[in-house]
KOLZAMAR-554748 format. One record per residue: residue number from 1; residue in one letter; chain; x, y, z of N, C-alpha, C in turn. Coordinates in nm, 3 decimals. Last residue first. Layout:
<lolum num="NUM" residu="A" chaine="A" n_px="X" n_py="Y" n_pz="Z" ca_px="X" ca_py="Y" ca_pz="Z" c_px="X" c_py="Y" c_pz="Z"/>
...
//
This chain:
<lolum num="92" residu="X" chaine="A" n_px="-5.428" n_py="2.131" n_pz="-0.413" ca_px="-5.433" ca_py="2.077" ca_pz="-0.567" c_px="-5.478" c_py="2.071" c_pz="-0.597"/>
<lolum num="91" residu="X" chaine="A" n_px="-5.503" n_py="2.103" n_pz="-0.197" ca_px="-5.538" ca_py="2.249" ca_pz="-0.221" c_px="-5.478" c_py="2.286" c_pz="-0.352"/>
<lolum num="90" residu="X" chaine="A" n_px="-5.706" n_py="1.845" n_pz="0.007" ca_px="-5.535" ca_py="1.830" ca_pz="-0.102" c_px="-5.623" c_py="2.009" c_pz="-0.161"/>
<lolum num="89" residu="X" chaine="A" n_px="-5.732" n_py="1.863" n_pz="0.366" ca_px="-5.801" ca_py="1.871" ca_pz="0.201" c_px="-5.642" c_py="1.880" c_pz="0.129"/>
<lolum num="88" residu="X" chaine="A" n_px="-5.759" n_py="1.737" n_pz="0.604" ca_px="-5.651" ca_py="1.626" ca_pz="0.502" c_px="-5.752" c_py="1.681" c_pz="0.367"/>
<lolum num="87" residu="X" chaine="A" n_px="-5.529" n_py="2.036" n_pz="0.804" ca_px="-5.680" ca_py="1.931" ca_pz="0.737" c_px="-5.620" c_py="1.860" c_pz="0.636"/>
<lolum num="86" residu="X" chaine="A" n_px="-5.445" n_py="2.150" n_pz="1.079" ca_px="-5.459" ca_py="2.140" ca_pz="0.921" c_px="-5.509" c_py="2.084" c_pz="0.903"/>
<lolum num="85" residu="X" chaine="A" n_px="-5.219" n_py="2.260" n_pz="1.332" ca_px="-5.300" ca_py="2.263" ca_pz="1.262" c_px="-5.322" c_py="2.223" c_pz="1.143"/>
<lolum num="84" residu="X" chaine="A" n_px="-4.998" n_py="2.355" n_pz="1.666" ca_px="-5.024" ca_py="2.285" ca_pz="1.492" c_px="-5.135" c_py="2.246" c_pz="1.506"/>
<lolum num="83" residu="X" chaine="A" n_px="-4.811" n_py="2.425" n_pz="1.893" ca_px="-4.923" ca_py="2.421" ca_pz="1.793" c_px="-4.914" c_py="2.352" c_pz="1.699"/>
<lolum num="82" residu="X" chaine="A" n_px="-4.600" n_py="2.577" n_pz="2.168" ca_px="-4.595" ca_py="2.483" ca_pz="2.031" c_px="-4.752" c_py="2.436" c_pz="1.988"/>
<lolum num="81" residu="X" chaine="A" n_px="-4.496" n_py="2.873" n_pz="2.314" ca_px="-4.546" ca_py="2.750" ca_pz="2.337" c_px="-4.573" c_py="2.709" c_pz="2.174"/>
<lolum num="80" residu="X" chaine="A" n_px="-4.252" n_py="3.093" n_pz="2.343" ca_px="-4.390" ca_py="3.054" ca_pz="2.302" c_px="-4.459" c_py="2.927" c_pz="2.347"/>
<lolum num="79" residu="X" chaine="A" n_px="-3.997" n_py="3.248" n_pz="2.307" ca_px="-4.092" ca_py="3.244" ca_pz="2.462" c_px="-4.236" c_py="3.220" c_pz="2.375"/>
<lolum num="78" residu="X" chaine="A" n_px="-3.726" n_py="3.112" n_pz="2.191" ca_px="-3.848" ca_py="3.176" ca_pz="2.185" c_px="-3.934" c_py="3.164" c_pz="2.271"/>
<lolum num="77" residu="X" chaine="A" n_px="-3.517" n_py="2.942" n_pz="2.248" ca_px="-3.551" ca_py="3.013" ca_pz="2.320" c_px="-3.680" c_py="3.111" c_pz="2.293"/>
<lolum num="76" residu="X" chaine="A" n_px="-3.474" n_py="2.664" n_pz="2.070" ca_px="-3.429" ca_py="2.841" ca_pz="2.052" c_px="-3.449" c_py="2.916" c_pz="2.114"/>
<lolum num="75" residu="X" chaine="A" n_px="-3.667" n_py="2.490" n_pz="2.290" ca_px="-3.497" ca_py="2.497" ca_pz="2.213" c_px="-3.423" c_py="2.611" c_pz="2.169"/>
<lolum num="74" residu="X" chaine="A" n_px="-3.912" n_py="2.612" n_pz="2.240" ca_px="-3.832" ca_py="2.624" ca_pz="2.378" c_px="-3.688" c_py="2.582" c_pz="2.383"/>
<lolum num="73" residu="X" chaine="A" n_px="-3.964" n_py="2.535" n_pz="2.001" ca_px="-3.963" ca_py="2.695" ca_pz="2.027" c_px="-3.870" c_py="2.700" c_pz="2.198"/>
<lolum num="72" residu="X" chaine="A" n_px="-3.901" n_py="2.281" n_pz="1.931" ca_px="-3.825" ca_py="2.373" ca_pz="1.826" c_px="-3.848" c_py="2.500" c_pz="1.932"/>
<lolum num="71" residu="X" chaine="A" n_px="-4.124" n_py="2.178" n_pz="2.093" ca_px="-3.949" ca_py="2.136" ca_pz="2.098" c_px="-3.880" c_py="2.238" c_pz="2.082"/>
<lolum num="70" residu="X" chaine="A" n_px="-4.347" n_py="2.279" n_pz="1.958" ca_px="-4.336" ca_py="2.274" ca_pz="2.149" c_px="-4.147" c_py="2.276" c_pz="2.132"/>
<lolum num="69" residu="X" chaine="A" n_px="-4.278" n_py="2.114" n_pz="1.761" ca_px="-4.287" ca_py="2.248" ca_pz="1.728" c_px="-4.269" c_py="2.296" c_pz="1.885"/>
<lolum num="68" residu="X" chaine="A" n_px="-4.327" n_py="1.827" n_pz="1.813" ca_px="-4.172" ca_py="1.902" ca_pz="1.750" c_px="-4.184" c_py="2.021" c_pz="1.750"/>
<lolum num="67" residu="X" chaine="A" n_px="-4.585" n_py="1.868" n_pz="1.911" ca_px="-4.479" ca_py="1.802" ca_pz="1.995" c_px="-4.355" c_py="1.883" c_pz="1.954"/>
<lolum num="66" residu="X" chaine="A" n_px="-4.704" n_py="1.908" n_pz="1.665" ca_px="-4.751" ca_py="1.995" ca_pz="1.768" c_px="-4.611" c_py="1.980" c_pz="1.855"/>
<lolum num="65" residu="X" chaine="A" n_px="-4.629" n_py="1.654" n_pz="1.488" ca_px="-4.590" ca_py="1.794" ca_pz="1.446" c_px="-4.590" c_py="1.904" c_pz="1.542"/>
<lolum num="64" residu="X" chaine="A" n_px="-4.776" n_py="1.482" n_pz="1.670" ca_px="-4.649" ca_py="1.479" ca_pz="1.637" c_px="-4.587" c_py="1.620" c_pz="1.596"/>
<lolum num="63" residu="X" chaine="A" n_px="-5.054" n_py="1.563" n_pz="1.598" ca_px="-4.967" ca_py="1.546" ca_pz="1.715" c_px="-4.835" c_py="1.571" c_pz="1.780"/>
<lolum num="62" residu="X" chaine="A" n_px="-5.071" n_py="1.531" n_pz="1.306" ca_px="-5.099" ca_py="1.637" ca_pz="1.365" c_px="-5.021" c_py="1.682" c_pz="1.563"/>
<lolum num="61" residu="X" chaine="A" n_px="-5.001" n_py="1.251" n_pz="1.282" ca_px="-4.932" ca_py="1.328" ca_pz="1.222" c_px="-4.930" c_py="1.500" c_pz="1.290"/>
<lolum num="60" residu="X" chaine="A" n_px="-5.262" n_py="1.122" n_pz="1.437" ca_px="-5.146" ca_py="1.116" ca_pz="1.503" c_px="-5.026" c_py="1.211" c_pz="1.457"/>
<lolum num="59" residu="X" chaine="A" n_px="-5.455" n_py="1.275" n_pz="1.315" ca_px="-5.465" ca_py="1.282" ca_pz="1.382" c_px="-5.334" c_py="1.311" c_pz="1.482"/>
<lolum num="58" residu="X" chaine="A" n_px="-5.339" n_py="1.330" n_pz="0.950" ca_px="-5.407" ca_py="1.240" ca_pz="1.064" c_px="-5.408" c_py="1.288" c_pz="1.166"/>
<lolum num="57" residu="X" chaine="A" n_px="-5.336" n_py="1.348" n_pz="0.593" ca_px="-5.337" ca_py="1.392" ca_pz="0.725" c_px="-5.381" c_py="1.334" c_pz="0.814"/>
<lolum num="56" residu="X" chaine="A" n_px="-5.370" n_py="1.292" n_pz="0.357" ca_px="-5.330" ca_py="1.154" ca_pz="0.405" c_px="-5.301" c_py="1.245" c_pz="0.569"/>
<lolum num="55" residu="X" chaine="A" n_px="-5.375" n_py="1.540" n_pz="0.172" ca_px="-5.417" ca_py="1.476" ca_pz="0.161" c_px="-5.433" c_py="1.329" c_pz="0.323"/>
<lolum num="54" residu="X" chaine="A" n_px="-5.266" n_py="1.837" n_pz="0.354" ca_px="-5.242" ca_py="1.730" ca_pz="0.310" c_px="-5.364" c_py="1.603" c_pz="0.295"/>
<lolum num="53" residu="X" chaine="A" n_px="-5.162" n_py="2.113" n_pz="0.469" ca_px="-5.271" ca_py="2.091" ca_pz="0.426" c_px="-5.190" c_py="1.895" c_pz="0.340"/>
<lolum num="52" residu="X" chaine="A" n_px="-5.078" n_py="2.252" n_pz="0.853" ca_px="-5.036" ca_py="2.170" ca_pz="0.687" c_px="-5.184" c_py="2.092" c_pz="0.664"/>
<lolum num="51" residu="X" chaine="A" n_px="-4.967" n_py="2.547" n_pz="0.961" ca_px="-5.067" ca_py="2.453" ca_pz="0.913" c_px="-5.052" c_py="2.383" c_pz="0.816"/>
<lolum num="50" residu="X" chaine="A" n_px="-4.766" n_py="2.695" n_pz="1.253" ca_px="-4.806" ca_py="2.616" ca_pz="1.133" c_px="-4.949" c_py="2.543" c_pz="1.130"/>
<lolum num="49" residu="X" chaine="A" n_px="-4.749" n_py="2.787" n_pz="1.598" ca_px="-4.720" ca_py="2.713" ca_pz="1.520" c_px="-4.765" c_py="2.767" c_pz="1.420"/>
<lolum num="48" residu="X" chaine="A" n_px="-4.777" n_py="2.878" n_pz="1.944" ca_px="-4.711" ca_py="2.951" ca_pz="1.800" c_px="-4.679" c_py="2.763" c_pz="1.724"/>
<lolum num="47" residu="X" chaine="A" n_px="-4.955" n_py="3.031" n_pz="2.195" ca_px="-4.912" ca_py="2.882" ca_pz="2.104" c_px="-4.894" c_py="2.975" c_pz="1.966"/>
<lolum num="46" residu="X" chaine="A" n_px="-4.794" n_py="3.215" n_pz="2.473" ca_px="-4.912" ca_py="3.205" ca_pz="2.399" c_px="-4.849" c_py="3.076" c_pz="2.291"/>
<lolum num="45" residu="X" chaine="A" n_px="-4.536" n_py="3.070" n_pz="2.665" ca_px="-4.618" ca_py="3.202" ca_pz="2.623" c_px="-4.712" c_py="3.176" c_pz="2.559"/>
<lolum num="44" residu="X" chaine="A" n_px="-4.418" n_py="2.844" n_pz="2.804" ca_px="-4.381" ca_py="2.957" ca_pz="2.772" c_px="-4.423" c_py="3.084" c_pz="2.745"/>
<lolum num="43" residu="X" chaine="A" n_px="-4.648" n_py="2.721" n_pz="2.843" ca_px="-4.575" ca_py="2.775" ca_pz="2.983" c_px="-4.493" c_py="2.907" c_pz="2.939"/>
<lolum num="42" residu="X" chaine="A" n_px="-4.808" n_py="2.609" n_pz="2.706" ca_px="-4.825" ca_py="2.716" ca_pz="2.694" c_px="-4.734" c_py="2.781" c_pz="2.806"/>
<lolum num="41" residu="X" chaine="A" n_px="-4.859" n_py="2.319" n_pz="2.543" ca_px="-4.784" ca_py="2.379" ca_pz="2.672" c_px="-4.780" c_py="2.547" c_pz="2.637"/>
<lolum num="40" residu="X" chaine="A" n_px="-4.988" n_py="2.254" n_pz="2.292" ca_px="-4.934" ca_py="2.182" ca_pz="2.363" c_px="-4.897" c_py="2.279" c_pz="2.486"/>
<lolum num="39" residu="X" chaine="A" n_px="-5.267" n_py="2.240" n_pz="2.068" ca_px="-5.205" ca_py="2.319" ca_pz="2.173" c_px="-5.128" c_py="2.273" c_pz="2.294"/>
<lolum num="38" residu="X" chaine="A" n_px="-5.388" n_py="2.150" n_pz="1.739" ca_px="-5.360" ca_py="2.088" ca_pz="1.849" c_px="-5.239" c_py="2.214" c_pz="1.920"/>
<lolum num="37" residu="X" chaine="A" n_px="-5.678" n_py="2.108" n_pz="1.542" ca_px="-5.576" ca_py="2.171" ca_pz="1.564" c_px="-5.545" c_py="2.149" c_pz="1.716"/>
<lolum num="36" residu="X" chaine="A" n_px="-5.772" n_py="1.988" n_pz="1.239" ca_px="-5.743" ca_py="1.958" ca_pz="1.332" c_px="-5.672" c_py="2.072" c_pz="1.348"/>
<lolum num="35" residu="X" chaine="A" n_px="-6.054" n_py="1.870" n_pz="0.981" ca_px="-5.951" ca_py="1.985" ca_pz="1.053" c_px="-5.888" c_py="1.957" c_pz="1.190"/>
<lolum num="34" residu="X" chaine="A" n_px="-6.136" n_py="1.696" n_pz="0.733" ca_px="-6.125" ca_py="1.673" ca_pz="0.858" c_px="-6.034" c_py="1.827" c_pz="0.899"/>
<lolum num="33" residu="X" chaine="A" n_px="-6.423" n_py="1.715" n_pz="0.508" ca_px="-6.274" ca_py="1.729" ca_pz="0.527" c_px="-6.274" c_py="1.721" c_pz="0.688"/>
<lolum num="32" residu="X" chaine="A" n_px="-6.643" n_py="1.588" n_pz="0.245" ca_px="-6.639" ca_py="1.655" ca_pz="0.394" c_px="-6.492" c_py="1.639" c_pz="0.363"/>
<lolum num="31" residu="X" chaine="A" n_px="-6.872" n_py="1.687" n_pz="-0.065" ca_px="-6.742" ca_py="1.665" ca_pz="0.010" c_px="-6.720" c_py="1.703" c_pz="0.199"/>
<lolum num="30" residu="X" chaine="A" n_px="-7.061" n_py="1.653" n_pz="-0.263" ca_px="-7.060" ca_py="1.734" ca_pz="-0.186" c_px="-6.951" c_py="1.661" c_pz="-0.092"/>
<lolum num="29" residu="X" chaine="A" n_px="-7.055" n_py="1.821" n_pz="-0.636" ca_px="-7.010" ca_py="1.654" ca_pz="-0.540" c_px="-7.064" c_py="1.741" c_pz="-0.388"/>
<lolum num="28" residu="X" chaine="A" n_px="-7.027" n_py="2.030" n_pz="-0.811" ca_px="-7.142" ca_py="1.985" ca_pz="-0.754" c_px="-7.122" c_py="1.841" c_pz="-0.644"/>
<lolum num="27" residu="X" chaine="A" n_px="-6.825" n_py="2.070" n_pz="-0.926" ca_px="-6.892" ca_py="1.946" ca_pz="-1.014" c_px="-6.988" c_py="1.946" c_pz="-0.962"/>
<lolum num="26" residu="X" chaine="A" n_px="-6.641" n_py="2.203" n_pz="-0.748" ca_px="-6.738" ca_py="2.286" ca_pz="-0.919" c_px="-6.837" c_py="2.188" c_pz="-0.949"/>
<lolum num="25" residu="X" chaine="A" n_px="-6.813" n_py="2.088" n_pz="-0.435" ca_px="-6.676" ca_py="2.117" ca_pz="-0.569" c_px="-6.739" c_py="2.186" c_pz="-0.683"/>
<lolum num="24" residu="X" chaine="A" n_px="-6.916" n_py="2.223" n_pz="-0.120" ca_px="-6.949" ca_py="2.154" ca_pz="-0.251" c_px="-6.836" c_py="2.175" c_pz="-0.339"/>
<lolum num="23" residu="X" chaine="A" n_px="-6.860" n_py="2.076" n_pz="0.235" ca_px="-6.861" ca_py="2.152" ca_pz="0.110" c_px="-6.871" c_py="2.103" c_pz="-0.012"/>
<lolum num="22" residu="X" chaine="A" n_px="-6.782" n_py="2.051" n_pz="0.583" ca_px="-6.864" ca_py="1.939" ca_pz="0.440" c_px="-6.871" c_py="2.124" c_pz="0.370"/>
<lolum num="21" residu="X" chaine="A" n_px="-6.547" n_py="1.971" n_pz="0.811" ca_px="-6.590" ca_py="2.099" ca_pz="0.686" c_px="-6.649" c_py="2.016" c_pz="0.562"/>
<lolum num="20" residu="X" chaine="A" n_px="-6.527" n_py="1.921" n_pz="1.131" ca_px="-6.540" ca_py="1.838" ca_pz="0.982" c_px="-6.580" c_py="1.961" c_pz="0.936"/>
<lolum num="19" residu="X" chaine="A" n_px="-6.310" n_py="1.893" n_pz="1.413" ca_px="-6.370" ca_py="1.931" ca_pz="1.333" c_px="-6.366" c_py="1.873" c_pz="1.180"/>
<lolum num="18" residu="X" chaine="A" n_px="-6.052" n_py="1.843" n_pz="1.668" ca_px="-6.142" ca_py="1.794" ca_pz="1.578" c_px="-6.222" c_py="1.825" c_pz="1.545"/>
<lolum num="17" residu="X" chaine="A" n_px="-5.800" n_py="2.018" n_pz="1.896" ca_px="-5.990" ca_py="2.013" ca_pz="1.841" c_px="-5.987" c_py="1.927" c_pz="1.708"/>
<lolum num="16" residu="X" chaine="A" n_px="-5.723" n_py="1.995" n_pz="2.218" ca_px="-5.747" ca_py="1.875" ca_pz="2.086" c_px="-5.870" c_py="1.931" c_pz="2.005"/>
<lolum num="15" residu="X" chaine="A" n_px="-5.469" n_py="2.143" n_pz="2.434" ca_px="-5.615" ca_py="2.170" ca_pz="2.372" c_px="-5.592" c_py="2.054" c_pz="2.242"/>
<lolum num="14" residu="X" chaine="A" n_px="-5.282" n_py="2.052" n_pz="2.599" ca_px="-5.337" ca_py="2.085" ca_pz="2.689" c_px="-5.500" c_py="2.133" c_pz="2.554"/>
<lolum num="13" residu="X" chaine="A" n_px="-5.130" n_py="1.711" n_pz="2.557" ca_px="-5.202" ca_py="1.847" ca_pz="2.498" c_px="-5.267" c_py="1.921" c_pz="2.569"/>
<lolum num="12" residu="X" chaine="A" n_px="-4.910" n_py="1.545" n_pz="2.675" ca_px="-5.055" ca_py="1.537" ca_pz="2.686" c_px="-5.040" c_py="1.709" c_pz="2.695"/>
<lolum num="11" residu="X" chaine="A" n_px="-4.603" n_py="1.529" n_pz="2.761" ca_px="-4.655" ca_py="1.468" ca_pz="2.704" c_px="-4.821" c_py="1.528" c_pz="2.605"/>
<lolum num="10" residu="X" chaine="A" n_px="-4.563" n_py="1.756" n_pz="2.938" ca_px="-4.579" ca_py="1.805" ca_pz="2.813" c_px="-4.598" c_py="1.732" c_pz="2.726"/>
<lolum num="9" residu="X" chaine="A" n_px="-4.622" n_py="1.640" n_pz="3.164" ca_px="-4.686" ca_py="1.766" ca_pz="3.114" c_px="-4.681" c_py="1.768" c_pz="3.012"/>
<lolum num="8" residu="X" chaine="A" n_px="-4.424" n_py="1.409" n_pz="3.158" ca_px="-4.557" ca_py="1.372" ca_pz="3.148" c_px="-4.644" c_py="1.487" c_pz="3.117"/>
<lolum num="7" residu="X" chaine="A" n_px="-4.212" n_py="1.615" n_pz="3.169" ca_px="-4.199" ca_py="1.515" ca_pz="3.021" c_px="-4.374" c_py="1.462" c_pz="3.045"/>
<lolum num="6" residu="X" chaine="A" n_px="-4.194" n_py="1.694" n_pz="3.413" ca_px="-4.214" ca_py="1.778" ca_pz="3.324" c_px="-4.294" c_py="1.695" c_pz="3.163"/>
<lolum num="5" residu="X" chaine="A" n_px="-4.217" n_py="1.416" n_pz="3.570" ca_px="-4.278" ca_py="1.505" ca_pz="3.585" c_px="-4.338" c_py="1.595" c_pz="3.464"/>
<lolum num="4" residu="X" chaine="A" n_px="-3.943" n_py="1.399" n_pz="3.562" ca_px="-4.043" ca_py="1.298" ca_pz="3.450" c_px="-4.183" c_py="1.355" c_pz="3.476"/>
<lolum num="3" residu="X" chaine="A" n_px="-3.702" n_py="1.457" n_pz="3.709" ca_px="-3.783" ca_py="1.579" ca_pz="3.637" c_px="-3.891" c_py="1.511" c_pz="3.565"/>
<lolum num="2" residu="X" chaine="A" n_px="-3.577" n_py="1.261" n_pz="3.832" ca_px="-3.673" ca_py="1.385" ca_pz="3.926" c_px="-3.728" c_py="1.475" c_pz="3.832"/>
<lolum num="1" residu="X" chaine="A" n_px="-3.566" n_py="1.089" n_pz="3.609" ca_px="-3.652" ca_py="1.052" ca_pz="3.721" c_px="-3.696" c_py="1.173" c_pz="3.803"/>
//
């Protein structure tokens, strides 16, 4: 209760980008992809994360991952802040 404060900060991202990458395959097809990249709290220091490439990627997956990573760096003490990034291309 006196700190819910913090937890509502770091609820809510401080950056959301969404982006599309249309491109062509050998076959000639022409293909779009989704990119995402997400910036949670920066209190600590500049944003340090990862990128995952995955078919079935989402929005909410992307989120989530940003959140745990925010977690992981101010847990170990690393003076960063938490990120994440990636797109639902398969790089199969």
């Amino acid at each position: 209760p006196k700190l819910a404060w913090v937890f509502k900060q770091l609820m809510e991202p401080e950056r959301l980008l969404t982006f599309r990458v249309p491109w062509t395959d050998d076959n000639g097809n022409a293909r779009i992809n989704r990119g995402y990249r997400i910036q949670y709290s920066s209190a600590l220091g500049h944003y340090h994360g990862g990128l995952r490439f995955h078919p079935q990627l989402s929005h909410g997956s992307i989120r989530m991952l940003g959140w745990e990573q925010t977690l992981k760096n101010a847990i170990t003490g690393f003076p960063l802040g938490g990120s994440r990034g990636g797109s639902d291309f398969d790089p199969m």
